[in-house]
C-alpha positions in Angstrom: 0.0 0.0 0.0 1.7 3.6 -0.9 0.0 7.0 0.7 0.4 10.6 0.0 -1.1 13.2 1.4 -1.7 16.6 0.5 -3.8 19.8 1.2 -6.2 22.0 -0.6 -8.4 24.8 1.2 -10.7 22.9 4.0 -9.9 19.3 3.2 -6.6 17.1 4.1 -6.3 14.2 1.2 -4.7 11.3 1.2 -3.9 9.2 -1.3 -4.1 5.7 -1.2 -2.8 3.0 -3.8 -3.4 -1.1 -3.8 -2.6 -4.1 -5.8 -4.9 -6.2 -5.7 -5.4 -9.1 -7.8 -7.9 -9.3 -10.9 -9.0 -12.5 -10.3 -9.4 -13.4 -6.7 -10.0 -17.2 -7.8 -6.9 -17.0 -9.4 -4.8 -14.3 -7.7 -1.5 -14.0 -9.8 -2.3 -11.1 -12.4 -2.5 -7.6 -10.0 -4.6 -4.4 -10.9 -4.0 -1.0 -8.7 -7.1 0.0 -7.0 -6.7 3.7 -5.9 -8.8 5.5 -2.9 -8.5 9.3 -1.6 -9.2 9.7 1.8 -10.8 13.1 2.7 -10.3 14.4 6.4 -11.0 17.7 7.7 -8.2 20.0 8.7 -7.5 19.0 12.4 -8.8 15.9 12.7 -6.0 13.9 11.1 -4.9 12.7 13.8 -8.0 11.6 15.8 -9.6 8.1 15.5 -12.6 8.8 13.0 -14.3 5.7 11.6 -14.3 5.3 7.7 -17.4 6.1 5.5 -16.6 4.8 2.0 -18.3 6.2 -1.1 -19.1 4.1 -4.1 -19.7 6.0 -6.8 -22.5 5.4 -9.6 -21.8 4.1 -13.1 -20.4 1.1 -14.2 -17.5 2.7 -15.2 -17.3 6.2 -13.0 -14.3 7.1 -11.1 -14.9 8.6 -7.5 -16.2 12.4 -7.1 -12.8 14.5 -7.3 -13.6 17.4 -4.9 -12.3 20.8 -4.4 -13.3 21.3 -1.1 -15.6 20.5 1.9 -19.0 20.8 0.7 -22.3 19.0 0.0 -22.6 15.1 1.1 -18.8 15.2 2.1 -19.2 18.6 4.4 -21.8 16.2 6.3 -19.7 13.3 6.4 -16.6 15.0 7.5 -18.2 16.2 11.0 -17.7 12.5 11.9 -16.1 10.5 9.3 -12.9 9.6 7.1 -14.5 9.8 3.9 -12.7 7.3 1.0 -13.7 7.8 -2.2 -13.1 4.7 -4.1 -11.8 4.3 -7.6 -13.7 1.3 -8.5 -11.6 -1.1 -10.6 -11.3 0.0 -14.3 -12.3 3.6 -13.3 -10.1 6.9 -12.7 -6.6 6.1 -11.2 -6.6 2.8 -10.9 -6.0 0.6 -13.0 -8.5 1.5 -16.1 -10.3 0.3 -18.4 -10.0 1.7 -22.0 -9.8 1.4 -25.6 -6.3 2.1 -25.5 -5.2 -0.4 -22.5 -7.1 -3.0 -23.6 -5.4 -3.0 -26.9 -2.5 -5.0 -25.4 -5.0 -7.9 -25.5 -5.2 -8.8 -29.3 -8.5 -11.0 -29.3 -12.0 -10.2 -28.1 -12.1 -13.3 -26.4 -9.0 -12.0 -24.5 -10.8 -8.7 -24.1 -14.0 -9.9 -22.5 -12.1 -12.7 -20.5 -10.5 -9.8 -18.9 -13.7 -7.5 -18.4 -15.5 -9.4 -16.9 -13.9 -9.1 -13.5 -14.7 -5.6 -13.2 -18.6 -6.0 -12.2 -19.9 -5.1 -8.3 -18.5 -8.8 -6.7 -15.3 -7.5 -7.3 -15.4 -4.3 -6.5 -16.5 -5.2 -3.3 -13.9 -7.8 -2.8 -11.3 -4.8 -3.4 -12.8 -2.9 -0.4 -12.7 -5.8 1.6 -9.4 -6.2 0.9 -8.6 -2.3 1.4 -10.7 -2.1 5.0 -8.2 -5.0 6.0 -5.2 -3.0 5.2 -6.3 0.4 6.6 -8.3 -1.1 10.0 -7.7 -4.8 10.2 -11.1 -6.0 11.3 -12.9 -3.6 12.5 -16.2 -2.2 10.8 -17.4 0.9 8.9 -19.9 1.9 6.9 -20.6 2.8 3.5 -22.4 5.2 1.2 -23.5 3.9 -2.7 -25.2 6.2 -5.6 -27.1 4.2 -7.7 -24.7 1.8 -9.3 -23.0 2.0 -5.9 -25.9 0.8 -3.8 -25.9 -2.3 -6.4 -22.2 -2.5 -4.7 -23.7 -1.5 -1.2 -26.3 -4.2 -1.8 -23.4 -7.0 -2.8 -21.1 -6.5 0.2 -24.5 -7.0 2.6 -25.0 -10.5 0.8 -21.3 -10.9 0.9 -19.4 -9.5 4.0 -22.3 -8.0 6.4 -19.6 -8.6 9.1 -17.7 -5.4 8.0 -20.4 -3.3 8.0 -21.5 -0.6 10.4 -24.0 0.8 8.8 -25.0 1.3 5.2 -26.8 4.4 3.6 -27.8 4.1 -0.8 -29.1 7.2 -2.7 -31.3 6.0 -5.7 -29.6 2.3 -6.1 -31.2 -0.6 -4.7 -31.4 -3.3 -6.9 -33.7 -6.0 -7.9 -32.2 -9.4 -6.4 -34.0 -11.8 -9.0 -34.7 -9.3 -12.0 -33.2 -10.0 -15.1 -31.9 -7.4 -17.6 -35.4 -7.9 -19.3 -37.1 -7.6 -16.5 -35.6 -4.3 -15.9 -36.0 -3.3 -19.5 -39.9 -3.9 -19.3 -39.6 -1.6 -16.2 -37.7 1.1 -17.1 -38.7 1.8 -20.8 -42.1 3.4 -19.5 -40.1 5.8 -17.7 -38.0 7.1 -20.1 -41.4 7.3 -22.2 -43.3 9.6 -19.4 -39.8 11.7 -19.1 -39.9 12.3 -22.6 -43.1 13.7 -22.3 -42.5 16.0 -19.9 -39.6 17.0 -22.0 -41.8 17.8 -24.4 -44.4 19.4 -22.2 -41.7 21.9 -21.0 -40.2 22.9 -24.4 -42.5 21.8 -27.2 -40.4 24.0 -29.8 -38.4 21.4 -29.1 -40.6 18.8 -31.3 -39.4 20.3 -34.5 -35.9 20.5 -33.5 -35.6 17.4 -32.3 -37.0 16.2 -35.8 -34.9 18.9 -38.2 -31.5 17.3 -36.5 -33.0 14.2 -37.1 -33.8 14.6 -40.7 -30.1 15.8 -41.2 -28.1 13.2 -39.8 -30.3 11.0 -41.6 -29.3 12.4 -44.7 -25.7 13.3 -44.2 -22.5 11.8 -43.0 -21.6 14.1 -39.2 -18.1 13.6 -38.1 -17.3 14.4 -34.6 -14.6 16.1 -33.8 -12.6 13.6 -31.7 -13.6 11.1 -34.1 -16.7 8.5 -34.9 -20.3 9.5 -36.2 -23.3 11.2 -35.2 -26.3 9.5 -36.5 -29.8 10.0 -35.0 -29.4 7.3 -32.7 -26.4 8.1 -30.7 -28.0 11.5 -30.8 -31.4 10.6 -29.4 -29.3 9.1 -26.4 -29.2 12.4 -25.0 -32.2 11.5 -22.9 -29.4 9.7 -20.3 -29.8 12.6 -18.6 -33.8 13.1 -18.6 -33.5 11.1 -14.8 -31.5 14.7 -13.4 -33.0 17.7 -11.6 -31.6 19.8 -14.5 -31.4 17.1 -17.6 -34.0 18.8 -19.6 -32.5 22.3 -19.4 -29.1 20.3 -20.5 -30.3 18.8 -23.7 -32.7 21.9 -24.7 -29.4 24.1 -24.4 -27.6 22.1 -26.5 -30.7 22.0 -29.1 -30.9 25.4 -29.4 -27.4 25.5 -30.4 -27.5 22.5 -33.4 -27.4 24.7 -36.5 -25.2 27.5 -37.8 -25.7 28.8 -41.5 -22.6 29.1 -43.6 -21.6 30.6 -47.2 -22.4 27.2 -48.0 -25.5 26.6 -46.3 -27.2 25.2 -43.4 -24.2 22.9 -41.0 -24.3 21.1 -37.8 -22.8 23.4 -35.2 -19.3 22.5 -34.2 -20.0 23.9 -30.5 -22.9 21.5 -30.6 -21.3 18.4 -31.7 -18.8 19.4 -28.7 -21.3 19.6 -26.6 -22.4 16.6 -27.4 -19.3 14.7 -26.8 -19.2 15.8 -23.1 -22.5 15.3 -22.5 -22.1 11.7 -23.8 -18.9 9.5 -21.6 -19.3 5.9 -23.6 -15.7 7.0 -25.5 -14.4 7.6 -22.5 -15.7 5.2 -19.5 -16.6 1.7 -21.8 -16.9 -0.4 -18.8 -20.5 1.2 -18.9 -21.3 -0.2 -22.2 -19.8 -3.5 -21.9 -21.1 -4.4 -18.3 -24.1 -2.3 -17.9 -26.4 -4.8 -18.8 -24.2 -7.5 -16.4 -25.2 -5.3 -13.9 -28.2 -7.4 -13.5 -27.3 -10.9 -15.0 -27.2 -13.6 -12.5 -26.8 -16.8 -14.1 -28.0 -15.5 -17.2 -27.2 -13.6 -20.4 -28.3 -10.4 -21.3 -28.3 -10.7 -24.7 -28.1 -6.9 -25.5 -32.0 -6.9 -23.5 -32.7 -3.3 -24.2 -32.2 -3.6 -28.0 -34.5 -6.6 -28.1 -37.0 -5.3 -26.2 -37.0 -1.2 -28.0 -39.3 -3.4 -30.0 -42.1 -3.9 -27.4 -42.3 -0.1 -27.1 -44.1 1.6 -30.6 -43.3 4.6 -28.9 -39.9 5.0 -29.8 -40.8 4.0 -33.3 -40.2 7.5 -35.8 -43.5 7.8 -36.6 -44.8 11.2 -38.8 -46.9 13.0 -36.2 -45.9 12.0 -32.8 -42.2 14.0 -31.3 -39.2 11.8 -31.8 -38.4 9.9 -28.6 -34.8 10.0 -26.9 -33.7 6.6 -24.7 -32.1 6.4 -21.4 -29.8 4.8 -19.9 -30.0 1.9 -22.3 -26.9 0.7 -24.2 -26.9 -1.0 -27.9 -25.0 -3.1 -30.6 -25.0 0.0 -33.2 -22.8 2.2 -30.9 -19.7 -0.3 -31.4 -20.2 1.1 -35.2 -20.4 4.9 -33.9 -18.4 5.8 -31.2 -14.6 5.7 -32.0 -13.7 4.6 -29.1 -16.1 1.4 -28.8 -15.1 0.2 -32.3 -12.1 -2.0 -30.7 -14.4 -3.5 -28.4 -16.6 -4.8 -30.6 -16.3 -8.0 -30.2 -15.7 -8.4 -26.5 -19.0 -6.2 -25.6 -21.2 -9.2 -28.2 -19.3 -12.1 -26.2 -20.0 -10.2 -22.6 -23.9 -9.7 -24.0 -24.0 -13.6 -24.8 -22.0 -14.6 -21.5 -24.3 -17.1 -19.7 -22.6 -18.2 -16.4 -22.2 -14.8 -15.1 -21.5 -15.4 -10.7 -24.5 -14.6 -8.3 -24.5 -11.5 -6.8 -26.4 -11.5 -4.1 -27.7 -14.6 -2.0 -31.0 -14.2 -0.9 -31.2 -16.1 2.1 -28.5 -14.3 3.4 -29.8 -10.9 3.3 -33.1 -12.4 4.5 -31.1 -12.5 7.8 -29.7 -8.9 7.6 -29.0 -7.0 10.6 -27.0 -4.1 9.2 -28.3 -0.7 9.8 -29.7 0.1 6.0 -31.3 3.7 5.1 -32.3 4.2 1.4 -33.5 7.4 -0.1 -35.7 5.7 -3.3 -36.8 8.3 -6.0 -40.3 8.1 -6.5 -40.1 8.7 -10.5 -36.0 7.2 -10.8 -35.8 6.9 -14.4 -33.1 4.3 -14.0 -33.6 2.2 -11.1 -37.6 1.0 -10.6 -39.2 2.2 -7.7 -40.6 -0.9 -7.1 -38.3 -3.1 -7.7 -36.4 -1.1 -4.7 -39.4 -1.6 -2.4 -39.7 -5.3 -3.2 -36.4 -5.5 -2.2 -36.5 -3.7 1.1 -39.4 -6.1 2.1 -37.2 -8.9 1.7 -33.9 -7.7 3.2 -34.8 -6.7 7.1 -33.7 -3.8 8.6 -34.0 -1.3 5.7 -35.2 2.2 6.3 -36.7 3.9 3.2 -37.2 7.5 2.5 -39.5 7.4 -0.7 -39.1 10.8 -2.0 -40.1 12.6 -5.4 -38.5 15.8 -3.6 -35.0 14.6 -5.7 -34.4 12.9 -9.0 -31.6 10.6 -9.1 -29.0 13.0 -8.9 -30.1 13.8 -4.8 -27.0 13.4 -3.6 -25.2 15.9 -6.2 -28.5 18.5 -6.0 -28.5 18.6 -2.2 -26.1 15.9 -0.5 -25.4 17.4 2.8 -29.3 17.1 4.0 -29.9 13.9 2.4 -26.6 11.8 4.1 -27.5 13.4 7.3 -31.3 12.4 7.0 -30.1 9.4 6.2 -27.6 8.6 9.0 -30.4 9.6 11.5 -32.4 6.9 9.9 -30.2 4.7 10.1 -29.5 4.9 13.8 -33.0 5.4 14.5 -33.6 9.0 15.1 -35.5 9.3 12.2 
């Protein structure tokens, strides 16, 4: 283990780095795992128990902050705060186009990849409690993805757990990926139309870019295509307090006329490339769907069933629909950084003896302090899926709220943690 430590302006960090191996079934090949502890100036010495923060995604590195505020200006008043690096993501180890290319055969590829799903990520901060406090507890803190993590370690190591608190991320325990297709599809349908509702200009905008990338060839400018499909998966963000306003901005901005006629907006196909991460974090598209498959393959689920939903069909009179957070075959063919991967993500999709990742009748026996803010309208993780699981698992605490989207925790983090730590030890 190698630390650093450093200051900014009301935060000491520390940096922490890990080998751990890729496999733990077969531990000879080592990836680094990297966490930054965040402690508030003066405490550095005292004997604060850990919170540790798994992030949303697949495929997100930890919040990098610049100072004490939201969630982590609540959690500092008590805590150690670790902000985990998932494996593949930020500085550890990461997963890429570029270092995966050392591994010349998609079977190679996905052989690889498919350590990097919530089991192991958990195993990593099993392994990382040990080193830092031996066997004593703490507790943890998961964003959506993250309470998938959260949810894991209960099933797996409730022994090392104080207390756990999950912000818009408690998983199904039986779904499959179609199950949670069928779910979630509706909701990006009713988002839509409140997109609509709140900008209806945006009707014949949405169908003029259409029309064009239909009938022209868009470069982006760090390489791959813009077609009508990658651009319609804008509506990722339709599930954030200020999604809407994102996309519409960018709208507004999609044409520019020229000496030689209408173009697509350079600033706009910019903005579209930050607004869009798949190029840049490709763990999400080749294990977001093995997020949910237990046992099972997922068969690229959300392009099967797009079909089941007319809706989405680009039909002459009603607005053009944008998806969610669903991934697809084509965007191996459009995204420059995906096109290498091409194989492994098919072979991932078709991988049929995926591990368990959470054993029922062990959670049916949990006696971890659990609090769980569930959105009421979370366009990516089912409402009720989330409160079928707290009736299983015992000792959950839910706070089912439409006073956040899924973004809570960014929008207004320091009153949702501490509502949910007085929930958790039964103040609340």
């Amino acid at each position: 283990m190698l630390s650093i430590t450093h200051a900014i302006p009301g935060l000491i960090l520390k940096s922490h780095r890990f080998d751990l191996p890729l496999n733990y079934a077969n531990p000879s090949i080592k990836i680094s795992v990297f966490a930054r502890e965040a402690i508030a100036p003066g405490k550095e010495n005292a004997d604060l128990p850990y919170l540790v923060f798994f992030q949303g995604g697949p495929g997100s590195g930890s919040p990098r902050p610049g100072g004490a505020s939201g969630w982590i200006k609540r959690a500092l008043t008590e805590f150690r705060v670790l902000l985990l690096d998932q494996r593949g993501t930020g500085a550890s180890t990461p997963i890429t186009a570029q270092t995966l290319r050392h591994l010349n055969s998609p079977e190679a590829q996905a052989d690889y990849v498919q350590h990097f799903r919530a089991d192991n990520i958990v195993r990593d901060a099993e392994a990382i409690r040990k080193a830092l406090i031996g066997e004593k507890k703490w507790s943890i803190l998961g964003q959506s993805f993250g309470g998938f993590c959260a949810m894991n370690y209960l099933s797996s190591a409730p022994e090392a757990l104080k207390e756990v608190l999950i912000t818009g991320g408690i998983p199904s325990l039986t779904a499959t990926a179609d199950d949670v297709y069928r779910a979630t599809y509706p909701r990006v349908i009713a988002k839509n139309r409140r997109y609509y509702e709140r900008y209806p200009n945006d009707v014949q905008r949405v169908r003029d870019i259409v029309k064009y990338l239909s009938e022209n060839d868009v470069q982006m400018p760090s390489g791959g295509r813009l077609t009508a499909q990658r651009f319609l998966q804008l509506g990722l963000s339709f599930g954030m307090s200020d999604g809407f306003e994102a996309v519409h901005y960018l709208i507004e901005e999609a044409f520019v006329d020229t000496p030689q006629g209408r173009e697509m907006n350079w600033n706009f196909l910019s903005g579209i490339e930050h607004a869009q991460s798949f190029d840049t974090h490709p763990i999400y598209t080749l294990l977001q769907e093995a997020c949910y498959t237990q046992a099972s393959a997922s068969d690229w689920s959300a392009e099967r069933l797009l079909g089941e939903f007319p809706e989405f069909k680009h039909g002459a009179d009603a607005p053009l629909l944008f998806t969610g957070e669903m991934v697809y075959p084509w965007m191996m063919d459009v995204y420059a950084q995906l096109k290498s991967l091409k194989g492994a993500a098919d072979l991932l999709a078709k991988k049929a003896n995926w591990p368990m990742l959470y054993d029922v009748e062990k959670l049916r026996q949990n006696r971890v302090p659990v609090a769980a803010a569930v959105y009421y309208d979370d366009m990516y993780v089912h409402r009720e899926f989330s409160e079928e699981t707290a009736r299983i698992v015992p000792n959950i605490k839910l706070w089912v709220t439409n006073e956040h989207e899924h973004n809570g925790l960014r929008a207004d983090g320091e009153s949702v943690v501490d509502r949910l730590l007085k929930m958790a030890r039964g103040e609340l």
